[in-house]
C-alpha positions as CSV (number, residue, x, y, z in Angstrom):
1,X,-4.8,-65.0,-333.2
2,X,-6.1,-63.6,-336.5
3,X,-8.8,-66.4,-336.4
4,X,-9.5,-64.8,-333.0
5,X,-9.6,-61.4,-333.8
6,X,-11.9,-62.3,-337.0
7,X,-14.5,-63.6,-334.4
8,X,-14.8,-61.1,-332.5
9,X,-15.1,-58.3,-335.2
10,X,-18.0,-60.5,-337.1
11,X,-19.5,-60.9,-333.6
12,X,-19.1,-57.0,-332.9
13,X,-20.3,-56.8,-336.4
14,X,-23.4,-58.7,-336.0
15,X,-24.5,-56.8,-332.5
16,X,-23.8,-53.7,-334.2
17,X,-26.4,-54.3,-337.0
18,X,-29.1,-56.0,-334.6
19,X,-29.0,-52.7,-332.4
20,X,-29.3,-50.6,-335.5
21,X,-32.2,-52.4,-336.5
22,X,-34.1,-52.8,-333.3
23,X,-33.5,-49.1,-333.0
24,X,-35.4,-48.3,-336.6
25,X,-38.2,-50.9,-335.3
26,X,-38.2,-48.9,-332.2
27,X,-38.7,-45.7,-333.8
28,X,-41.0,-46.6,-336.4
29,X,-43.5,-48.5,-333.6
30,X,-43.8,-45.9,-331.0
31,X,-42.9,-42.5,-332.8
32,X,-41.1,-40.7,-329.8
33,X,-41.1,-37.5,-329.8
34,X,-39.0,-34.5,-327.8
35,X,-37.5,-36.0,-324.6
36,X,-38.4,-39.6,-325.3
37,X,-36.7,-39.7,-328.9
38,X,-33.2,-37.9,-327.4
39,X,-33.4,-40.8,-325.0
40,X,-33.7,-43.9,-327.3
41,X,-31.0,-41.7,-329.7
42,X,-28.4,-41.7,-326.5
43,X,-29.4,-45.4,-325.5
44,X,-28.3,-46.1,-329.0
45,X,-25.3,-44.7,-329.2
46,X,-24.2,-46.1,-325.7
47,X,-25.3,-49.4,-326.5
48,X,-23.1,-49.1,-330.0
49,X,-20.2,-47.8,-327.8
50,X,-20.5,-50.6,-325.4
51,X,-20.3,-53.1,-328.7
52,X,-17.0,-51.0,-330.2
53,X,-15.1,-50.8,-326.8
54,X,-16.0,-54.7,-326.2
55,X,-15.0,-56.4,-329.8
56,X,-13.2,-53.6,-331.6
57,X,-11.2,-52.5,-329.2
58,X,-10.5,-55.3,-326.9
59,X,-11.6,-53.1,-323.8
60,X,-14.6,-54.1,-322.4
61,X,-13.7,-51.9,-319.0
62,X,-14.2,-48.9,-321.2
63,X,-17.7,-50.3,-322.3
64,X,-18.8,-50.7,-318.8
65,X,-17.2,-47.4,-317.4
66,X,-19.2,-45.5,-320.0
67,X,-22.7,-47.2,-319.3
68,X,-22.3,-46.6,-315.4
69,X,-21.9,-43.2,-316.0
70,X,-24.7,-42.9,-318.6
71,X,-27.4,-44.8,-316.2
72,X,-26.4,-42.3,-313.5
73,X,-26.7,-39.2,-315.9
74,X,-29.9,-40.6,-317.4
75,X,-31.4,-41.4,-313.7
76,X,-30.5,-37.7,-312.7
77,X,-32.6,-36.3,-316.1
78,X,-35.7,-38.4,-315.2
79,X,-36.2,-37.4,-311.8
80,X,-35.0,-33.5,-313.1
81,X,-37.2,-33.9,-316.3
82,X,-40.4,-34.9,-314.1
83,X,-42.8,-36.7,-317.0
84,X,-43.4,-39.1,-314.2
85,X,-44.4,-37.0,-311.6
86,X,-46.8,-36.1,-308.5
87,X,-49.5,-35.1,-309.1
88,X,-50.8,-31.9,-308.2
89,X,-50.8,-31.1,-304.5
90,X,-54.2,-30.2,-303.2
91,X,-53.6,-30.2,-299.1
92,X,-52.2,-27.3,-296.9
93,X,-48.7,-28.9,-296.4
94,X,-48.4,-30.2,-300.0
95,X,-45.8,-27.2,-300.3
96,X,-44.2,-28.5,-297.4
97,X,-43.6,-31.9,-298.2
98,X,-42.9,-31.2,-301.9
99,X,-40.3,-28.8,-300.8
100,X,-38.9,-31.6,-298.5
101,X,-39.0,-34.2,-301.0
102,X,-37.1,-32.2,-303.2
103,X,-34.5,-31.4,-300.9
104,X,-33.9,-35.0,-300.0
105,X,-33.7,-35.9,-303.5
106,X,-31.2,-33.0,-304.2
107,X,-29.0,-34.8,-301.3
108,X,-29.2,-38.1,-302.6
109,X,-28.5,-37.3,-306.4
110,X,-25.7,-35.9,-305.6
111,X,-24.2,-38.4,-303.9
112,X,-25.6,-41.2,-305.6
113,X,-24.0,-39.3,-308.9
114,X,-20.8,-38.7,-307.2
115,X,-20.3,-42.4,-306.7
116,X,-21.6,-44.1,-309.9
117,X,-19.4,-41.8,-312.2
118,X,-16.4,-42.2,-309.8
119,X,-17.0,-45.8,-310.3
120,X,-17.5,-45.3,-313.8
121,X,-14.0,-43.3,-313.8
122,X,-12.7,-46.1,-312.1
123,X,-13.6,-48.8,-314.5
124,X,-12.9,-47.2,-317.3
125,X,-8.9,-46.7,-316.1
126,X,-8.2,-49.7,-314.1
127,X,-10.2,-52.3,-316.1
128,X,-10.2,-54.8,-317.5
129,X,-7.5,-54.2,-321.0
130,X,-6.7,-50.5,-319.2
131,X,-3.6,-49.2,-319.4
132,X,-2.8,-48.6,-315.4
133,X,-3.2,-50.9,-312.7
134,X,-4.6,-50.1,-309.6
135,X,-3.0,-49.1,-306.3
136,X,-3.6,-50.7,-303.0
137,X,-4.8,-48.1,-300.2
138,X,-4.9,-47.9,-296.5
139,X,-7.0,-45.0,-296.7
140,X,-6.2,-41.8,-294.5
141,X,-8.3,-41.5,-291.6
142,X,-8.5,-37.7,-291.5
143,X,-10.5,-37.5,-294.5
144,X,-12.3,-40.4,-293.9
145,X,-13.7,-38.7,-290.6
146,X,-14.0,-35.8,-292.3
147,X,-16.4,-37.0,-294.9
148,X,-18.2,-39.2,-292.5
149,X,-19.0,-35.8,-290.1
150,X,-20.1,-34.0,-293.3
151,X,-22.9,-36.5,-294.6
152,X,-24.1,-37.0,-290.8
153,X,-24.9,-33.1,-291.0
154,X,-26.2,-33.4,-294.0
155,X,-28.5,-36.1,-293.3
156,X,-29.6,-35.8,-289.5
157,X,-30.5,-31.8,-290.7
158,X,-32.3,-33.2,-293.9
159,X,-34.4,-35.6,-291.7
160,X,-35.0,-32.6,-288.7
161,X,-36.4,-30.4,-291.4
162,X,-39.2,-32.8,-292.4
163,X,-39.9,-33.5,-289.0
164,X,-41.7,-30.3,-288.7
165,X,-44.8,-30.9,-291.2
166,X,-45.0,-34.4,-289.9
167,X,-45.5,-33.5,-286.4
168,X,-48.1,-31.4,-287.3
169,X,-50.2,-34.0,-288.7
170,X,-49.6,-36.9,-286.4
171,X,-48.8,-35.3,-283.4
172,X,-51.4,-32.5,-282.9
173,X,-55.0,-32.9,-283.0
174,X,-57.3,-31.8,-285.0
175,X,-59.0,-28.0,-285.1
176,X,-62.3,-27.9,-283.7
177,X,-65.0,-27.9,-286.3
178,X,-63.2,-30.6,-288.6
179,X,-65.2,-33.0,-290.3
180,X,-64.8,-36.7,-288.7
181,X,-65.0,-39.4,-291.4
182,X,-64.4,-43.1,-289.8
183,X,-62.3,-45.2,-292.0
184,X,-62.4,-49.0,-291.9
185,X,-59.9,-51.5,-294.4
186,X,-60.4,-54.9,-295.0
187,X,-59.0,-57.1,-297.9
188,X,-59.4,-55.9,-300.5
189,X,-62.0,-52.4,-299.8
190,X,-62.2,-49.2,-298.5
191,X,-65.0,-48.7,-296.0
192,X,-66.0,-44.6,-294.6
193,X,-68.5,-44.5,-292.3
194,X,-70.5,-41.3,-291.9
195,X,-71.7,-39.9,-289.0
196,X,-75.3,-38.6,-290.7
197,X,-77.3,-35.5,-290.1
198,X,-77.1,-36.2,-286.1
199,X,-73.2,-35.5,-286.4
200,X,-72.8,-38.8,-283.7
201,X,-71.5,-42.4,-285.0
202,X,-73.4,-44.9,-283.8
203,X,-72.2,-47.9,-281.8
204,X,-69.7,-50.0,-283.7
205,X,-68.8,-53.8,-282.6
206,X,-66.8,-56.3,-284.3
207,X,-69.5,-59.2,-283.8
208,X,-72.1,-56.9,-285.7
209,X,-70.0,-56.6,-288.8
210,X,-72.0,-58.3,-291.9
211,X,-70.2,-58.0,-295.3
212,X,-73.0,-60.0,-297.0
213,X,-75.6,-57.5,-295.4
214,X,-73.3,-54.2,-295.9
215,X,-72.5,-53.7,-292.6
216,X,-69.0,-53.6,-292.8
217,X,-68.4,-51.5,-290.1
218,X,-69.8,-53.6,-287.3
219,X,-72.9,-50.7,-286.6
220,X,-75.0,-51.8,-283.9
221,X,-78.6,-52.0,-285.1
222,X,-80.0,-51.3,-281.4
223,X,-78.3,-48.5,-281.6
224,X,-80.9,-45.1,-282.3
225,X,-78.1,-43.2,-283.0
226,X,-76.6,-45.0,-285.8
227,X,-80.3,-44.9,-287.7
228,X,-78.9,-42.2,-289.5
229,X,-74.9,-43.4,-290.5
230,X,-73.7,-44.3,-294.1
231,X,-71.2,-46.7,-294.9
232,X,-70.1,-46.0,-298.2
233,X,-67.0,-47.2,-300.7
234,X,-66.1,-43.7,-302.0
235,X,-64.7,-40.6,-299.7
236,X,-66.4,-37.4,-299.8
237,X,-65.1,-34.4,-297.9
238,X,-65.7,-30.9,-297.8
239,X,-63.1,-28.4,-299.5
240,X,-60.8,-25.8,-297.4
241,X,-62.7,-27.6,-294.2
242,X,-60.2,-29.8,-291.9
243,X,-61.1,-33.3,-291.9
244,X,-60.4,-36.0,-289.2
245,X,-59.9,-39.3,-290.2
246,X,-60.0,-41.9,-287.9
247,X,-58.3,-45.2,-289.6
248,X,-59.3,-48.9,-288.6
249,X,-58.4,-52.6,-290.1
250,X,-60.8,-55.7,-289.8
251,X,-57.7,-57.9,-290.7
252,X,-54.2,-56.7,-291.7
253,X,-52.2,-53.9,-292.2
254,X,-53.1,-51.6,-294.6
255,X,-52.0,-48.4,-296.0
256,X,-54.0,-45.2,-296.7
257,X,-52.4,-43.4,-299.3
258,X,-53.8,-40.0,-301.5
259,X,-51.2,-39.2,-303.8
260,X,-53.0,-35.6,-304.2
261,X,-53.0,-34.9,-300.9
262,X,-49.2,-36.1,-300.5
263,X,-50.5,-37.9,-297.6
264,X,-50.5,-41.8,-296.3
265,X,-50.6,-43.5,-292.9
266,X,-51.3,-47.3,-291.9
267,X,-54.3,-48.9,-290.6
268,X,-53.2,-51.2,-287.9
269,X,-56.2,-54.4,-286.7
270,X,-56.5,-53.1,-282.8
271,X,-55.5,-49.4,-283.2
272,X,-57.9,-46.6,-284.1
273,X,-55.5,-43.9,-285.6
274,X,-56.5,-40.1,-285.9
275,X,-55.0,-38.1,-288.6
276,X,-56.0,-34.7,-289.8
277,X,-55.7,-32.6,-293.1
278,X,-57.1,-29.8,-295.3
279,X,-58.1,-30.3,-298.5
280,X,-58.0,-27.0,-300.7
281,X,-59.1,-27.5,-304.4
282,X,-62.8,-29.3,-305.8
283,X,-62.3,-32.5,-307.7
284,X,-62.1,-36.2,-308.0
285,X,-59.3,-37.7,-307.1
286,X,-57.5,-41.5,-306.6
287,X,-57.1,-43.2,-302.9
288,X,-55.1,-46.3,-302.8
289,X,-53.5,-48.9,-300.4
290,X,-50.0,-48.4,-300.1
291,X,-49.2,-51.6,-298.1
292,X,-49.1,-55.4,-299.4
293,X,-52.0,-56.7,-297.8
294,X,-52.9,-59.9,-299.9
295,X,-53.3,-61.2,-303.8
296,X,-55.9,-58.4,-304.7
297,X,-53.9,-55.4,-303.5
298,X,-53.6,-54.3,-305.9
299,X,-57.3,-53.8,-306.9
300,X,-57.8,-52.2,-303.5
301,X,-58.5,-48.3,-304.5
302,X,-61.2,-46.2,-304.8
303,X,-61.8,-42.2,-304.9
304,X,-61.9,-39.3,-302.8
305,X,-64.5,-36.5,-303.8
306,X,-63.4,-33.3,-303.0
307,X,-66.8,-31.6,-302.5
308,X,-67.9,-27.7,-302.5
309,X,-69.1,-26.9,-298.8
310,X,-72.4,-26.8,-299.3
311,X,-72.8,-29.6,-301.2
312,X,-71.0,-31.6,-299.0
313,X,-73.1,-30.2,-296.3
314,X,-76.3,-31.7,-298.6
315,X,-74.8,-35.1,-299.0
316,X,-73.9,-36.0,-295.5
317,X,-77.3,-34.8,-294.2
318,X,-78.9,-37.3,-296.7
319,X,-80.2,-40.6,-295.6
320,X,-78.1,-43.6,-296.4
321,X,-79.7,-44.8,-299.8
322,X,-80.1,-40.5,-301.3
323,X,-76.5,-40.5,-300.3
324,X,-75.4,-43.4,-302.5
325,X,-77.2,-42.6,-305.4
326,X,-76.2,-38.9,-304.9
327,X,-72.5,-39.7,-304.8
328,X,-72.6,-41.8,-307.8
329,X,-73.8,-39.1,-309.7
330,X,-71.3,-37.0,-308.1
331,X,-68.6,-39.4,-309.4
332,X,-69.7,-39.5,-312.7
333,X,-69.8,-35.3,-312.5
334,X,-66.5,-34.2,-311.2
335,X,-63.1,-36.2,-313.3
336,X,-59.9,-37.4,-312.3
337,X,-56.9,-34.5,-313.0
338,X,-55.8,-36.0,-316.0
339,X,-59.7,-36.8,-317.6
340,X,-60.2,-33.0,-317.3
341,X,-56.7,-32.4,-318.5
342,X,-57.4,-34.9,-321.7
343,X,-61.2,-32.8,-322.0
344,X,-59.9,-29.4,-322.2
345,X,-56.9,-30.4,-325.0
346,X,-60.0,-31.9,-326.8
347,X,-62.1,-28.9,-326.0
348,X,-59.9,-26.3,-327.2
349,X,-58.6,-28.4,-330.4
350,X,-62.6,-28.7,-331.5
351,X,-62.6,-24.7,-330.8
């Protein structure tokens, strides 16, 4: 036994060191500071807690019990903490959908929190080397039906209050007036087709589409009215203007998603789906594809401009070569959030 015992303290002994010293290399590598350098400190000190209970004390229930309850704490101070966050909302329901994310995540913390340190409790007591052992229960049915009523309300009148902002947007069309941008997806690029000065698309067919002549929408070249369209790579829409969307797929589904505008919706091959939204501040910001649609997915992104009226109104009244070159200079003129965030620090530090 004493041989045993010796084991497991040098063993306990030897963990204990290596954390200690992979926490200096930790701190001396990256540098945390505020928020980040609590969080290595408490990961530490769990992680030294876990070794003490395990080989010191002989009670590796205790070990496990207190890191449950530590990732469910530390879970809760992330989301509540918000470094990795939304960015800012820029669309007429971003309020509204913020508002119901934040509910749904209130719902769900607390439940999920409620569980893992009751678990955590659980271990802890009734573990293994724990001084009680657990009792066998047939449950009581009154509480269980009581319980089981109380998250149905909970949930069913979470999920009716966000039905509200999404009906608006799927199931009501848009106002009159709103700017109609065609969208078309294939593997792996975003496609908008423009209307031009004439405010009337031109015919589009799938047996006229051309990616090695830059026809990726399919426009039909017989067509007088389509003399005048732009197919482009980059979305440009007017600010505090509605804008219609009407989404398309050449091959599978994929997923149009703008963080900004705290909006997404699928392209489907066969359907052409009509969505609708305002967009209320100027800027550049990120589109992506929100879907799995193949091994490049992941490079499938581009940007959306969000353009002052009348420059909009200048741009999609230009022929299809001045637009182009005009919204690549407009790209390199406006900056992502966080590029104009990172140039005003720099600003003001130079000042």
């Amino acid at each position: 036994m004493g041989k045993r015992n010796t084991a497991r303290d040098v063993t306990g002994g030897i963990l204990s060191l290596g954390l200690a010293g992979l926490y200096i290399w930790f701190l001396s590598s990256f540098r945390p500071s505020g928020i980040y350098f609590l969080m290595a400190g408490a990961v530490f000190l769990i992680c030294q807690y876990i070794v003490f209970s395990v080989f010191a004390l002989g009670k590796p229930g205790h070990g496990l019990g207190v890191l449950l309850i530590f990732l469910a704490v530390a879970t809760a101070v992330l989301f509540v903490g918000k470094w990795w966050w939304w960015p800012e909302g820029i669309s007429s329901f971003a309020p509204e959908l913020d508002a119901q994310f934040t509910r749904t995540l209130v719902v769900v913390a607390v439940a999920f929190i409620g569980a893992q340190v009751a678990l955590g409790y659980v271990v802890m007591r009734y573990g293994s080397r724990g001084k009680e052992r657990a009792v066998y229960s047939h449950g009581n049915t009154k509480l269980e039906v009581t319980w089981t009523l109380i998250t149905a309300v909970i949930f069913i009148g979470t999920a009716i209050l966000g039905q509200r902002v999404w009906a608006q947007l799927h199931l009501n069309e848009a106002p009159e007036g709103a700017e109609k941008i065609e969208v078309v997806a294939q593997q792996f690029q975003w496609n908008f087709h423009y209307s031009g000065a004439d405010k009337t698309f031109g015919r589009t067919e799938a047996r006229f589409i051309n990616d090695s002549s830059l026809n990726y929408v399919g426009l039909d070249p017989a067509d007088a009215q389509g003399n005048d369209d732009t197919q482009v790579s980059t979305l440009a829409i007017p600010v505090d203007r509605p804008v219609e969307l009407t989404l398309k797929s050449k091959d599978v589904i994929h997923s149009f998603f703008a963080p900004a505008l705290r909006f997404k919706q699928d392209a489907v091959p066969g359907l052409n789906i009509k969505v609708h939204f305002t967009a209320q501040k100027v800027g550049k910001y990120e589109v992506t594809c929100a879907e799995l649609c193949g091994q490049l997915h992941y490079n499938m992104k581009t940007f959306m401009l969000v353009l002052p009226q009348n420059q909009y109104e200048e741009l999609a009244a230009m022929k299809e070569e001045a637009f182009k070159e005009r919204l690549g200079e407009l790209l390199k003129e406006y900056k992502l959030p966080e590029e104009q965030k990172r140039a005003n620090e720099e600003q003001t530090q130079t000042n």
